[in-house]
VMD Tcl script that builds the backbone (N, CA, C; Angstrom):
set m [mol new atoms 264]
animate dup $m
set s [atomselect $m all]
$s set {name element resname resid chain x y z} {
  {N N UNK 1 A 39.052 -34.046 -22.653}
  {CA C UNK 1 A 40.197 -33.528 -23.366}
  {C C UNK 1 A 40.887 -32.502 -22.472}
  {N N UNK 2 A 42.175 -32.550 -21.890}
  {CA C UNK 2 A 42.978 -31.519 -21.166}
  {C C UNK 2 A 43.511 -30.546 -21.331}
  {N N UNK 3 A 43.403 -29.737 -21.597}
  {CA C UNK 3 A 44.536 -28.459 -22.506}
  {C C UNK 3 A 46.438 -28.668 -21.711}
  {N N UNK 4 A 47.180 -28.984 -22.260}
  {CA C UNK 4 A 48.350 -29.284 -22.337}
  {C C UNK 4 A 49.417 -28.472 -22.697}
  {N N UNK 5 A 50.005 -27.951 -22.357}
  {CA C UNK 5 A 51.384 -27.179 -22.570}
  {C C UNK 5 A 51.997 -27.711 -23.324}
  {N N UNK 6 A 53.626 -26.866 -23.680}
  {CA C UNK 6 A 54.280 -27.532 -25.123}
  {C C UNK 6 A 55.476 -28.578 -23.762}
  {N N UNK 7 A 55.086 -28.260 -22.699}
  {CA C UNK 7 A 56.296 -29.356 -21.568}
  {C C UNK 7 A 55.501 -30.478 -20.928}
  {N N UNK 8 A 54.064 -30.589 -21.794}
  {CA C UNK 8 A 53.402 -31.406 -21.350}
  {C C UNK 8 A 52.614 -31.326 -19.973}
  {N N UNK 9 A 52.673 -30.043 -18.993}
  {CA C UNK 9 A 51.835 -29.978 -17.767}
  {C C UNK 9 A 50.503 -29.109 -17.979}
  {N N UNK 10 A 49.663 -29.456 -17.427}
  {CA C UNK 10 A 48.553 -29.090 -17.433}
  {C C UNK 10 A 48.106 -28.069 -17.104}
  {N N UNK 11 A 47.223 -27.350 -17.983}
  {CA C UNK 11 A 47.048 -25.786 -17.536}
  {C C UNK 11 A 46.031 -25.136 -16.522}
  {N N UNK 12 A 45.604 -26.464 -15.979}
  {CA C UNK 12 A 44.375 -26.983 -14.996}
  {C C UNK 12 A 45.138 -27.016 -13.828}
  {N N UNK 13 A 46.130 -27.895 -13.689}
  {CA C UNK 13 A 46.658 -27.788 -12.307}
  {C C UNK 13 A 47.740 -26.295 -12.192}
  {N N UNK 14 A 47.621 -25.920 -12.985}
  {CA C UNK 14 A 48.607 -24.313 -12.330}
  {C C UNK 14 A 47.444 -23.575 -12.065}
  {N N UNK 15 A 46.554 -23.407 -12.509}
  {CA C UNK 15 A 45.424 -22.384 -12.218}
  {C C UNK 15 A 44.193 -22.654 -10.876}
  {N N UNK 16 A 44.411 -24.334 -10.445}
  {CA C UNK 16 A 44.101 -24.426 -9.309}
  {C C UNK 16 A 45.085 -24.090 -8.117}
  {N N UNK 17 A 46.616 -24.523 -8.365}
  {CA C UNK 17 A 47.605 -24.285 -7.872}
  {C C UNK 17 A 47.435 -22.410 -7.524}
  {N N UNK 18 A 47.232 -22.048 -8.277}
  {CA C UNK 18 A 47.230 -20.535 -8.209}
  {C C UNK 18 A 46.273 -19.904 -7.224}
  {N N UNK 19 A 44.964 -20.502 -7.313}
  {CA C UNK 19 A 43.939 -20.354 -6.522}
  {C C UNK 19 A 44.010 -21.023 -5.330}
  {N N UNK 20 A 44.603 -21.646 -5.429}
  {CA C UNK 20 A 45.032 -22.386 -3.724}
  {C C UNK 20 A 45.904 -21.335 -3.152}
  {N N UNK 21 A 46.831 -21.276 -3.964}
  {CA C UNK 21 A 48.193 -19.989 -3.123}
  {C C UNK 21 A 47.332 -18.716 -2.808}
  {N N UNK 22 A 46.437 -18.171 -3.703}
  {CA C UNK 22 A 45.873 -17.243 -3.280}
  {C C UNK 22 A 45.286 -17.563 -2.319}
  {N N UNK 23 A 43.928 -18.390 -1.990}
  {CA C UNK 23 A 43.488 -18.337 -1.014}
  {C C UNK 23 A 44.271 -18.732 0.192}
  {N N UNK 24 A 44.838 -19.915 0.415}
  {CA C UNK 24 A 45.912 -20.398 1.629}
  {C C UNK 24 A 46.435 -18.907 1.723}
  {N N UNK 25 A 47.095 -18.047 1.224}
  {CA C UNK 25 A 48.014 -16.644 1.510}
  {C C UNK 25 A 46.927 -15.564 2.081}
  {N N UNK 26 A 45.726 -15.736 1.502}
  {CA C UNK 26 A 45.224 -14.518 2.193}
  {C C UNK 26 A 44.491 -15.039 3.384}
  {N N UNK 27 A 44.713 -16.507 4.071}
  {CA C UNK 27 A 43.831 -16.779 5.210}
  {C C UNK 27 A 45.245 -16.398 6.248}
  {N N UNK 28 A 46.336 -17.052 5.588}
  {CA C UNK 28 A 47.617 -16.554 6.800}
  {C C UNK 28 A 47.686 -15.071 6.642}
  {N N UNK 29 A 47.340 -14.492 6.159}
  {CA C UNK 29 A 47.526 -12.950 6.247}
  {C C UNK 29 A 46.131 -12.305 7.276}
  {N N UNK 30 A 45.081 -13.041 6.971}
  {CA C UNK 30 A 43.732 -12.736 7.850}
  {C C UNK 30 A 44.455 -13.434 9.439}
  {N N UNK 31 A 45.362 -14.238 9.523}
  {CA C UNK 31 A 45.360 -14.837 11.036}
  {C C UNK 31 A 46.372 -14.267 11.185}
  {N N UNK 32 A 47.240 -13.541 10.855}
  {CA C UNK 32 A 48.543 -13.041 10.709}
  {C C UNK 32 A 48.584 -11.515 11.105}
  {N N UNK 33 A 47.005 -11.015 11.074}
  {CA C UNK 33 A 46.740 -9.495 11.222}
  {C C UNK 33 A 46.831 -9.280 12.716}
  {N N UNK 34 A 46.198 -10.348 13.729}
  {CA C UNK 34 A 46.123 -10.119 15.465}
  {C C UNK 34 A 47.837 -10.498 15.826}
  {N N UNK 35 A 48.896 -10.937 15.001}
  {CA C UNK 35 A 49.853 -11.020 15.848}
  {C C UNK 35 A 50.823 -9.409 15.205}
  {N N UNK 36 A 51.457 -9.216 16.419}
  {CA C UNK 36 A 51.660 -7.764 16.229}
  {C C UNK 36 A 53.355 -7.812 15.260}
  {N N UNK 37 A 54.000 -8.682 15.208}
  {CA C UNK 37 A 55.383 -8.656 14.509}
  {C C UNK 37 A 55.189 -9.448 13.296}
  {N N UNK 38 A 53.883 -10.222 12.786}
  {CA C UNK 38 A 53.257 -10.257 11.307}
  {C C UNK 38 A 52.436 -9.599 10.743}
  {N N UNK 39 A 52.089 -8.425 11.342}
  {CA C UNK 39 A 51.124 -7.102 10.520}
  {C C UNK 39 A 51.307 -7.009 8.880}
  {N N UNK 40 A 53.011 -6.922 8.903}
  {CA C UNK 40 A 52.994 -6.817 7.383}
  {C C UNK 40 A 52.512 -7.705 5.952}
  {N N UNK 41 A 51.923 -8.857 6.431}
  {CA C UNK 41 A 51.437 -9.675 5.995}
  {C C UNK 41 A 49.981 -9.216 5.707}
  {N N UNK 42 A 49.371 -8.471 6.250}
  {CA C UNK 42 A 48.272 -8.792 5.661}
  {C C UNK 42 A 48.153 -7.125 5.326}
  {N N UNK 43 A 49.002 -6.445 5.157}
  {CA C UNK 43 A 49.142 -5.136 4.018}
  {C C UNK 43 A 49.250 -5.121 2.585}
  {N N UNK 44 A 48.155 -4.559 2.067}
  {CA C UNK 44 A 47.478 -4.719 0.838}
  {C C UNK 44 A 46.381 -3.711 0.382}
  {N N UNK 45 A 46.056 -3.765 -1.234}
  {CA C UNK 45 A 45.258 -2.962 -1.357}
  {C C UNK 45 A 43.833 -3.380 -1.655}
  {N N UNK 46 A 43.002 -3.026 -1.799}
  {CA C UNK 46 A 41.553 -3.777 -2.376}
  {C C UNK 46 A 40.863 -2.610 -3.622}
  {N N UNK 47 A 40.625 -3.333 -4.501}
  {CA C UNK 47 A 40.150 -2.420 -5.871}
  {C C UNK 47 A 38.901 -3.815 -6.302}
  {N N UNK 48 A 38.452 -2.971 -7.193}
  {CA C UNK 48 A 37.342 -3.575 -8.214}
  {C C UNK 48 A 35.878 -2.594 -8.028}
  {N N UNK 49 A 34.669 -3.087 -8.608}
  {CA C UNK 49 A 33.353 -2.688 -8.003}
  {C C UNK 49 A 33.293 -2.433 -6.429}
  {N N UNK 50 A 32.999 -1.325 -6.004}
  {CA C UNK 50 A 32.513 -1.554 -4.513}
  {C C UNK 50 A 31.393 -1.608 -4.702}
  {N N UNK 51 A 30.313 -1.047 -5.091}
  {CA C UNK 51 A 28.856 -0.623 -5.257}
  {C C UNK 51 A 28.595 -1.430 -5.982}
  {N N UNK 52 A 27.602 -2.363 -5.794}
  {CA C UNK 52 A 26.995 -3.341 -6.156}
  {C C UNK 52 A 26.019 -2.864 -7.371}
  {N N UNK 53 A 26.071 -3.725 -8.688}
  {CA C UNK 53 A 25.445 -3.080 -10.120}
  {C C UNK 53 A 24.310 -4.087 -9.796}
  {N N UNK 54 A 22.819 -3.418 -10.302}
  {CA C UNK 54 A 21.818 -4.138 -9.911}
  {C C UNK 54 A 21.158 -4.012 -11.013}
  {N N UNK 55 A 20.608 -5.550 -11.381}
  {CA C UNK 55 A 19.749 -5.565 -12.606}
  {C C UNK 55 A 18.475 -6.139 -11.546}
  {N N UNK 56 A 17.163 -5.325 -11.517}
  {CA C UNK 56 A 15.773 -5.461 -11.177}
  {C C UNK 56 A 15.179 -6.003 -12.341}
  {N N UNK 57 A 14.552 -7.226 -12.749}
  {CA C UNK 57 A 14.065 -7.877 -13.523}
  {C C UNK 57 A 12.165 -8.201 -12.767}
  {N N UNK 58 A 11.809 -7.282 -11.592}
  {CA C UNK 58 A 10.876 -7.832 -11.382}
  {C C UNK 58 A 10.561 -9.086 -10.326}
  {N N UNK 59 A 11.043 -10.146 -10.970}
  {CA C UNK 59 A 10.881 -11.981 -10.665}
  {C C UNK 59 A 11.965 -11.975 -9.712}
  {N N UNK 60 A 13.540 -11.552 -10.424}
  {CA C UNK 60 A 15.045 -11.748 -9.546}
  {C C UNK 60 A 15.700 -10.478 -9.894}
  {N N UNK 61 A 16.041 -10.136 -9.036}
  {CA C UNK 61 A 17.481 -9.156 -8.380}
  {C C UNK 61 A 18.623 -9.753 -8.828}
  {N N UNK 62 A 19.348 -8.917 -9.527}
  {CA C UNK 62 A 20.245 -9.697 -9.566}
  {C C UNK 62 A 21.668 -8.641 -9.561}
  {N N UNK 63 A 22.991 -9.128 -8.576}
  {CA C UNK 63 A 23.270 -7.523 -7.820}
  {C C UNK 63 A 24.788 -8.517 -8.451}
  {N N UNK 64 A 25.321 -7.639 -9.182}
  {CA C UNK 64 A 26.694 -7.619 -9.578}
  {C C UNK 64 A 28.115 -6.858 -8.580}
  {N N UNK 65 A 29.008 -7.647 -8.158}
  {CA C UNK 65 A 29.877 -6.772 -7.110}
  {C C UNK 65 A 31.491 -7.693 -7.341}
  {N N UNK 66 A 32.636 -7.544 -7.612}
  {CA C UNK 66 A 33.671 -7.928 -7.768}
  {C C UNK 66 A 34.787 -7.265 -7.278}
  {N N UNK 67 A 35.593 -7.547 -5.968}
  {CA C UNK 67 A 36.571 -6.877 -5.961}
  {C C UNK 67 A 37.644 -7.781 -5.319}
  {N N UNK 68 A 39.014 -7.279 -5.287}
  {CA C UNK 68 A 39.938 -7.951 -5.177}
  {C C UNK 68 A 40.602 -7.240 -4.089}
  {N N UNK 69 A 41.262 -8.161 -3.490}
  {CA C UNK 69 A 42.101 -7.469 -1.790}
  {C C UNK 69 A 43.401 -8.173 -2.247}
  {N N UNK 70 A 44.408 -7.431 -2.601}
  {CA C UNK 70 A 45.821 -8.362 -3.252}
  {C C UNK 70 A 46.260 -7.667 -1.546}
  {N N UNK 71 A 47.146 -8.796 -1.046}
  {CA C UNK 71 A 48.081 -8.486 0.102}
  {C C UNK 71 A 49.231 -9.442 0.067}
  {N N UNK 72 A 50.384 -9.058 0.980}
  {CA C UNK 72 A 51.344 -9.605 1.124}
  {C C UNK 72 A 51.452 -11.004 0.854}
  {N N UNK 73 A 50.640 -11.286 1.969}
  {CA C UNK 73 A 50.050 -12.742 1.821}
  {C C UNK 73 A 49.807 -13.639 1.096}
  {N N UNK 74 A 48.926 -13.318 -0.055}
  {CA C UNK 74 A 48.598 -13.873 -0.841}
  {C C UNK 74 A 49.768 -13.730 -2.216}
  {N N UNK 75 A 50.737 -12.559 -2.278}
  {CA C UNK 75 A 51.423 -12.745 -3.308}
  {C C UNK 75 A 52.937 -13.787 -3.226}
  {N N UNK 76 A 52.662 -13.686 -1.750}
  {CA C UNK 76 A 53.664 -14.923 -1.290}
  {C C UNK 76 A 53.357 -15.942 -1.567}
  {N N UNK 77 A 52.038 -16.680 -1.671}
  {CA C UNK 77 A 51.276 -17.623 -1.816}
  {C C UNK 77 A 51.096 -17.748 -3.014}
  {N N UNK 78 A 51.460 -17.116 -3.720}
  {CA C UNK 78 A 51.180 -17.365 -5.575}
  {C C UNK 78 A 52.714 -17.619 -6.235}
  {N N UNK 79 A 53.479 -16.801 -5.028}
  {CA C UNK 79 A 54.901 -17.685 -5.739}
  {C C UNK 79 A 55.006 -18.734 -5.188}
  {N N UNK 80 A 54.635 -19.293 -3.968}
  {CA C UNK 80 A 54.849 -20.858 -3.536}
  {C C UNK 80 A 54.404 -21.738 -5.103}
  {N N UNK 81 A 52.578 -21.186 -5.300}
  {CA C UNK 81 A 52.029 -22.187 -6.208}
  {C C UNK 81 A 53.055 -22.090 -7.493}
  {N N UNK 82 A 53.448 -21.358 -7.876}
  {CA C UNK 82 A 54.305 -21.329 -9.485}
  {C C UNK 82 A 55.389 -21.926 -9.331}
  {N N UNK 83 A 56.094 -21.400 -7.713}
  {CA C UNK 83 A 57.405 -22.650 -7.513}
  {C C UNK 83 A 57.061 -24.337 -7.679}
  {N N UNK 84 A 55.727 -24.472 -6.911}
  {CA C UNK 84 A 55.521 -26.045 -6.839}
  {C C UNK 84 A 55.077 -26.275 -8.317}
  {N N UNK 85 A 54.211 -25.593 -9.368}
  {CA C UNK 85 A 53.979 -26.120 -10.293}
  {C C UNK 85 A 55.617 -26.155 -11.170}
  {N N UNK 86 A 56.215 -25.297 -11.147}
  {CA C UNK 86 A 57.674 -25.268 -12.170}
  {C C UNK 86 A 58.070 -26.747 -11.413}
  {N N UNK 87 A 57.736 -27.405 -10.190}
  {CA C UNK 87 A 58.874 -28.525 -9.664}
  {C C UNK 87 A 57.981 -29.743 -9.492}
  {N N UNK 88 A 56.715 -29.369 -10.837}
  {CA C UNK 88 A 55.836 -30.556 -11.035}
  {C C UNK 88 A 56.103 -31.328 -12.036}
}
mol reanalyze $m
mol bondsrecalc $m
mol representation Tube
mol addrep $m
């Protein structure tokens, strides 16, 4: 069963679409950092957990850590994906 919009597109392919733009945007922003007149590309901030939350159970470790690096890059890359999904 697909979850479906009221225009009929799928709410599956924008949210992979999304995750593609993110990642594709923050790898050109990681290769984009050694050339010196695309620096601004990979300027950004990083937030979330730094310090890893640790549940010791004994048997398994189990180490909680989430953070996010939003940069140029990648927010360029999230309007590509919303342009291509609006021209799906």
């Amino acid at each position: 069963m697909a979850y479906n919009t009221r225009n009929g597109k799928n709410g599956w392919t924008l949210f992979l679409l999304l995750l593609a733009g993110i990642v594709i945007g923050g790898l050109i922003g990681e290769l984009a950092s050694g050339v010196p007149f695309l620096t601004w590309l990979n300027l950004g901030y990083t937030f979330g957990l730094e310090d890893a939350i640790s549940l010791d159970l004994k048997i398994i470790t189990l180490l909680f850590k989430i953070t996010f690096d939003i940069t140029v890059a990648s927010i360029v890359g999230i309007a590509i994906a919303i342009f291509t999904y609006s021209r799906l």
